[in-house]
C-alpha positions in Angstrom: 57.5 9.6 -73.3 57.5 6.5 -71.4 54.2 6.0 -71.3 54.0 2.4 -72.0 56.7 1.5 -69.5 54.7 2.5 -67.0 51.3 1.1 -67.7 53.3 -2.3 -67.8 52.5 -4.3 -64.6 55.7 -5.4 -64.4 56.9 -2.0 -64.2 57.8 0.6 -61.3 58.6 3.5 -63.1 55.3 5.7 -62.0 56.0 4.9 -58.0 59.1 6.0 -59.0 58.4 9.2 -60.6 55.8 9.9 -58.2 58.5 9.9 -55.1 61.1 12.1 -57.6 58.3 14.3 -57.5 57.6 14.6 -53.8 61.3 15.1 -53.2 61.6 17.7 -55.6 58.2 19.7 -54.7 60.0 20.6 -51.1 62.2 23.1 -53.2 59.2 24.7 -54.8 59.2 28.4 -54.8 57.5 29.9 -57.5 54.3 30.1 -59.5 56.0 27.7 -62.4 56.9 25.3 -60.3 53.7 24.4 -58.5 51.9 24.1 -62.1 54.4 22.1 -63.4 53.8 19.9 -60.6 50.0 20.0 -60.7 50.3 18.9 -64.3 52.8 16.2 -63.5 50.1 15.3 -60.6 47.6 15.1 -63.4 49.2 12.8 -65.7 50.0 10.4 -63.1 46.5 10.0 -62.1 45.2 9.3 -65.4 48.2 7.0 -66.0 47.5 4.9 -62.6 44.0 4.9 -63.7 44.5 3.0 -66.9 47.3 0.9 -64.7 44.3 0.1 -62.8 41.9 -0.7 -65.2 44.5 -3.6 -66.5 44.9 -5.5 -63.5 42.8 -8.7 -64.1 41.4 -9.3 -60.3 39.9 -12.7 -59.8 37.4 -11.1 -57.6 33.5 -12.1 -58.8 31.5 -8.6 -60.7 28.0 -8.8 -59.8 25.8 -9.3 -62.3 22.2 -7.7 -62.3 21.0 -10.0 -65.4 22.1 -12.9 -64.2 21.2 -12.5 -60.4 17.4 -11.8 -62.1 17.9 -14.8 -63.8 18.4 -17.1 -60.7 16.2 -14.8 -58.5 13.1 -16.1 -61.3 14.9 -19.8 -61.4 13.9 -19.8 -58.3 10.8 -18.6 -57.8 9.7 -21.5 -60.3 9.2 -19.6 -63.4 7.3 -21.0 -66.0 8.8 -20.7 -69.0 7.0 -23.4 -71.3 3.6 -23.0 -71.1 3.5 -19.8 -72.8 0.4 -18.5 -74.8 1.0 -18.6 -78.5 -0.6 -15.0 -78.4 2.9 -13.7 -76.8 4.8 -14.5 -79.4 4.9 -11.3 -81.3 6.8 -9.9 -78.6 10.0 -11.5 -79.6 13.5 -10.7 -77.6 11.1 -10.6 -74.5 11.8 -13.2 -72.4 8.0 -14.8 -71.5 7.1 -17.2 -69.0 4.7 -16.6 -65.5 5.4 -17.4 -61.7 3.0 -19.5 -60.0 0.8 -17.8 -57.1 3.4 -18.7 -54.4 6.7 -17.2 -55.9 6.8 -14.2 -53.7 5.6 -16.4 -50.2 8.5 -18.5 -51.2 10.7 -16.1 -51.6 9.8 -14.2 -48.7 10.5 -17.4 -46.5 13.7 -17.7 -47.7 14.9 -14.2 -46.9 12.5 -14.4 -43.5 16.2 -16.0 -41.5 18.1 -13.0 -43.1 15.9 -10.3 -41.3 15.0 -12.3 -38.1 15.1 -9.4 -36.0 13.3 -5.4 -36.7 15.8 -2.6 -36.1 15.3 -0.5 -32.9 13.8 2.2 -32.7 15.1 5.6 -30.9 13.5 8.7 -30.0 15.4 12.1 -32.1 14.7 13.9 -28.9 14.4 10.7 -26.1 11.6 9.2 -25.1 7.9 10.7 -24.5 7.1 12.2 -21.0 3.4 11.7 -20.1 3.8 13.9 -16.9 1.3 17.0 -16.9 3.0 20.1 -17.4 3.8 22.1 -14.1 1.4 24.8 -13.5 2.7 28.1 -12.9 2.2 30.9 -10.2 -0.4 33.4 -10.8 1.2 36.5 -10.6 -1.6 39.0 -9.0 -1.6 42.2 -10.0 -2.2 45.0 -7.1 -5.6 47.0 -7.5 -5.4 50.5 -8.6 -6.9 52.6 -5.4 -9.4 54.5 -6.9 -9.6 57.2 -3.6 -10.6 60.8 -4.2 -7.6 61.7 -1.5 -5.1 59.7 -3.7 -5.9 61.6 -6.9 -6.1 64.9 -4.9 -2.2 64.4 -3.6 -0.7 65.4 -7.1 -2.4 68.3 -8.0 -1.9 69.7 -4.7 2.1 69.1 -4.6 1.8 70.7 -8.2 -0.1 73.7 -7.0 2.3 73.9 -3.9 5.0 73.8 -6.2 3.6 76.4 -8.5 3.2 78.9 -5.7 6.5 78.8 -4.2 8.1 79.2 -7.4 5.5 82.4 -8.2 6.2 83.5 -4.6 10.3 83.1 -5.3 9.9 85.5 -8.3 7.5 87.9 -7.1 10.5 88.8 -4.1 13.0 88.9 -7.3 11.4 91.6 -9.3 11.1 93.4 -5.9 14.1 92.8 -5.3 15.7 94.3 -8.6 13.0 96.8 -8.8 14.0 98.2 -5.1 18.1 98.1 -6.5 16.8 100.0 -9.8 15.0 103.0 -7.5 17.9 103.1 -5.0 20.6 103.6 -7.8 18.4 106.6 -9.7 17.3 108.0 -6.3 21.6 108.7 -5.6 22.2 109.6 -9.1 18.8 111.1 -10.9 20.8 112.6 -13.7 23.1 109.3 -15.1 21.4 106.9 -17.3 21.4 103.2 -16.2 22.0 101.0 -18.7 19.5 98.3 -19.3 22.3 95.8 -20.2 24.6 97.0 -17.4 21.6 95.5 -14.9 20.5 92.8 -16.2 24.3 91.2 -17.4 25.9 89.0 -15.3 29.5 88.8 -16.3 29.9 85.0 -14.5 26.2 83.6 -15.8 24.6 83.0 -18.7 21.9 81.3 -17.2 21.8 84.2 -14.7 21.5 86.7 -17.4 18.2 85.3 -18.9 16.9 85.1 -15.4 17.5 88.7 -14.9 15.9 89.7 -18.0 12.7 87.8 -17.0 12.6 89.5 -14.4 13.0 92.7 -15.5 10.4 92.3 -18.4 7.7 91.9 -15.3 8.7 95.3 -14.2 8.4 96.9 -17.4 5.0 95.0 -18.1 3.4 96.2 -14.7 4.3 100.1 -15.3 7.4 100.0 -12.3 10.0 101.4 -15.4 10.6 102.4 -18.9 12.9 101.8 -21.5 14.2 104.3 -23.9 17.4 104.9 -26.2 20.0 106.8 -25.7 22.4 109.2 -28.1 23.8 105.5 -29.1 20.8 103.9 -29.9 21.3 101.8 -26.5 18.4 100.9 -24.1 18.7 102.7 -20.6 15.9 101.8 -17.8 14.7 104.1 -15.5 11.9 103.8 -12.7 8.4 106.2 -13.3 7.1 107.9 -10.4 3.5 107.3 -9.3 2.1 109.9 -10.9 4.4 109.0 -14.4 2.6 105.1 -14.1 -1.4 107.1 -13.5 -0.8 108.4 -16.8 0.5 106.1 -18.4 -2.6 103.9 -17.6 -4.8 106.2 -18.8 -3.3 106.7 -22.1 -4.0 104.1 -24.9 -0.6 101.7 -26.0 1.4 103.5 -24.1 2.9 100.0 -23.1 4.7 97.5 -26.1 6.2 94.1 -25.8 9.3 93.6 -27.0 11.2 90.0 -27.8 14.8 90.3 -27.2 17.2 87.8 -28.7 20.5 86.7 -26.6 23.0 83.9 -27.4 25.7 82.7 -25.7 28.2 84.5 -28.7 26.6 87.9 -27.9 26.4 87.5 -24.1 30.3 87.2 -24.0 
């Protein structure tokens, strides 16, 4: 509304307004109130803009025409002798510089640039010092000795018979525990899961049914099933394992499957 008041020079009004406005955007709270003052914000920039624009400076605008103009003047343009051929070309200003107009120039503006700018390195200066060399690192020869290849094998084989020679003494073992129980008691049944289960040990468990299966695969026992479809062992006599090696499949592997669930 009082736009004109304020674009006057003589005027204070928009300084005015603009400090009314800082004073009363401390008590802004809402969403309203900060686009109000955005807005306000707005029209006093556009207002100190044309404010601006009105003030008559006495400062000099530079002039690229007229700067040409005196840069040619100078140069000792030519502007008379011009062909008569040119003169279809009207509006364009016509004219030629003599062959020196550029030397001349160029000594004039020589005491402007009497010295080059320095120069600096982006990443310092150049180091013409050879590279360090580095260490050979020597690798260490493979020993290609027949005694040297020979020493694996042999702690494999040595390890290989002492864990054959540690299972061999536990079928015996379990095989001479299996004969002593049905030597005392020929007429009860021994349960095949009865032997081989140990109640603390799953680990154990599987261990003692490996063990058992070599006994049953050499001919040392049998296993059957009983009223309840459960396997009992029992040891064969001498005579019971002649036959049985004379007679054709009498002997048949069996897989038997054990989890943890089933062991408990």
């Amino acid at each position: 509304e009082n736009r004109e008041d304020m674009l006057s020079s003589r005027s204070d009004r928009l300084t005015e307004a603009l400090e009314e406005a800082n004073k009363l955007f401390s008590g802004v709270s809402r969403a309203r109130e900060a686009a109000l003052d955005a807005q306000f914000l707005v029209l006093a920039s556009n207002l100190g803009k044309e404010k601006a624009n009105e003030l008559h400076s006495e400062m000099t605008v530079f002039d690229s025409l007229t700067f040409a103009e005196d840069l040619l003047t100078f140069m000792g343009i030519n502007r008379i002798e011009v062909e008569e051929s040119d003169g279809d070309s009207e509006g364009v200003p016509g004219g030629y510089l003599p062959g020196n107009a550029w030397h001349k120039l160029g000594q004039e503006t020589e005491k402007y640039f009497r010295r080059a700018p320095s120069f600096h390195y982006m990443l310092g200066s150049f180091k013409s010092d050879p590279p360090v060399p580095r260490q050979r690192i020597e690798r260490q020869k493979k020993v290609a000795s027949g005694k040297e290849k020979r020493a694996m094998p042999a702690q494999l084989k040595k390890m290989d018979e002492s864990h054959q020679e540690a299972t061999e003494k536990e079928v015996e073992r379990i095989l001479g525990l299996l004969q002593t129980h049905f030597k005392n008691d020929p007429d009860t049944p021994i349960s095949f899961f009865d032997l081989v289960i140990d109640p603390n040990s799953f680990a154990r468990t599987v261990e003692n049914i490996f063990h058992v299966s070599f006994i049953i695969r050499d001919g040392f026992a049998r296993l059957k099933l009983d009223n309840d479809k459960l396997p009992i062992i029992e040891p064969l006599t001498d005579s019971e394992r002649r036959e049985n090696d004379r007679s054709t499949g009498a002997r048949t592997q069996v897989v038997i499957s054990l989890n943890h669930q089933e062991w408990k």
